[in-house]
Each structure stands twice: as C-alpha cells, then as structure tokens.
N, C-alpha and C positions, 0 to 999 in steps of 0.2 A: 587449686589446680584448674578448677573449671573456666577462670578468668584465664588462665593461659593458654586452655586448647580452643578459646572462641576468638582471641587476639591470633594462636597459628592458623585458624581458619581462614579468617580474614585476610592474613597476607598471604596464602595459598590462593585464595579467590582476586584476589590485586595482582600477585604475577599473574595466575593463567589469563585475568583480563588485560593485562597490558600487553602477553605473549600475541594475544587474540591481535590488540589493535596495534602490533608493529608487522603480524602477519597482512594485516587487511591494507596496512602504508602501501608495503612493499609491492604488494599486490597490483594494487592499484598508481603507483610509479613503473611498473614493468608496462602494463597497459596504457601508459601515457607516451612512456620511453618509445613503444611499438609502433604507435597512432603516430606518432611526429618522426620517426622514421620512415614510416610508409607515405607519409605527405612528403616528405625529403625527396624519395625513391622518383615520388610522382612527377614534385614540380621539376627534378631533375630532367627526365625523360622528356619532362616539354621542355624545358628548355633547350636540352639537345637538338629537341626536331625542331624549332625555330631559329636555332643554331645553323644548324644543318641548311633548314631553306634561306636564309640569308645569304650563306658564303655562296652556295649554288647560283641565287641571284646575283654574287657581287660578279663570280666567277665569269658568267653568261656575260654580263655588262662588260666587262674586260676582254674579254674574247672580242664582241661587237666591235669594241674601239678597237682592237689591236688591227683588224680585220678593214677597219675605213682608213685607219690609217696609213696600213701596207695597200691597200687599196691608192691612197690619195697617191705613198712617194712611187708606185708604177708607172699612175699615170705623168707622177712629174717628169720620171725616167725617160718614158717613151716621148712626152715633151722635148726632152733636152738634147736626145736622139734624134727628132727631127730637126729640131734647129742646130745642131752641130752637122746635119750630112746635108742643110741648105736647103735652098728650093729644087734642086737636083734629084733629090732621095725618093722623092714621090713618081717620080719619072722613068727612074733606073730600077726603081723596086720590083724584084720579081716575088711570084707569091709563093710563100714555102719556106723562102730563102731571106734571110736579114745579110747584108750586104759586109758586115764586120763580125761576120760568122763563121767557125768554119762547113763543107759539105759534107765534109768525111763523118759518120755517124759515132764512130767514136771518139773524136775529136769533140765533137757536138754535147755529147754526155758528158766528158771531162769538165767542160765549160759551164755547161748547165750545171753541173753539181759543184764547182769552184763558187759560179755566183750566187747559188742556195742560199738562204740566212741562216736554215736548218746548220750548213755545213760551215757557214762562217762562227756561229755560237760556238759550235765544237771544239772548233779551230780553237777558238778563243779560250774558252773555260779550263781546256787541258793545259796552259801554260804555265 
C-alpha cells in the first residue's frame, strides 16, 4: 500500500502543478491580450487625429479653389457684361446703378437671390 499512496502523491503534486502552470498561461495571455489592445486604442487615436488633420487640409485646399475659381467666372461675367453693353456702358454707367437692373429694392433682392449659386444649388437638388 505504501507504493500506492507515494504514486497518489505524485499525481496530486502533477495536477496541482499543471493547475499552477495553466493559471500563470492564462495570466499572462490576459496581460498580452490587454498591452496590444491598449496599443490598438493608441495607434487608433493617432490615427484619427491625422485623419482628422488631412481632410481639414484637403477641405481648406478645396474651399481655396472653389473660391479662385467663383472668383475667375465673376470676373469672366463682368467681362462679358462689358463687352455685350459696347463701348457705350462705360459712358452711360451710373455709379450704384447696373444699367440691366432693376431700381426698385425689391425687385433688386429678387434678382440678386434668383442669380445666387446658394439658390440655384437648391433649386436644383430639390428636383
């Protein structure tokens, strides 16, 4: 009998040692799991905020053009306005007053807000 209770010994002492080294695994995968989640969280975050400052940039940059652009077809406008009212329009022009406009104020505002881009998009998009 004594060769049996020093072979139950030994497998009492072999589980509680392997119980030992799957507790210390686990342990130390929950610790691993944590650290590479918390670097996840991190590079996340940057990457948002350099995210974030790109579109801002791209945004800024698109505004600029949109801005030279409405800028260039004005002055093509008020170009083509000159040359369709002749050499005469610089002579007749009164200041205040565009000559194929109306005087009446709110006739003026009508007009002005017809040739809006603001109110021509609207126009548009609601169709």
């Amino acid at each position: 009998m004594g060769h049996l209770a020093e072979d139950m010994t030994r497998l009492r002492e072999e589980i509680v040692s392997l119980h030992h080294g799957r507790q210390a695994f686990l342990q130390n995968v929950e610790r691993n799991v944590a650290a590479l989640r918390a670097g996840f969280r991190t590079e996340h975050l940057a990457m948002a905020r350099a995210g974030k400052t790109e579109r801002m940039a791209a945004v800024s940059n698109l505004k600029r053009a949109v801005a030279t652009l409405r800028s260039g077809f004005a002055d093509d406008l008020r170009g083509a306005e000159r040359a369709w009212a002749g050499s005469s329009f610089a002579s007749r022009a009164v200041p205040g007053r565009h000559p194929n406009r109306p005087t009446n104020p709110e006739h003026r505002a009508r007009d002005e807000e017809a040739r809006s881009p603001r109110m021509n998009y609207k126009r548009h998009a609601t169709r």
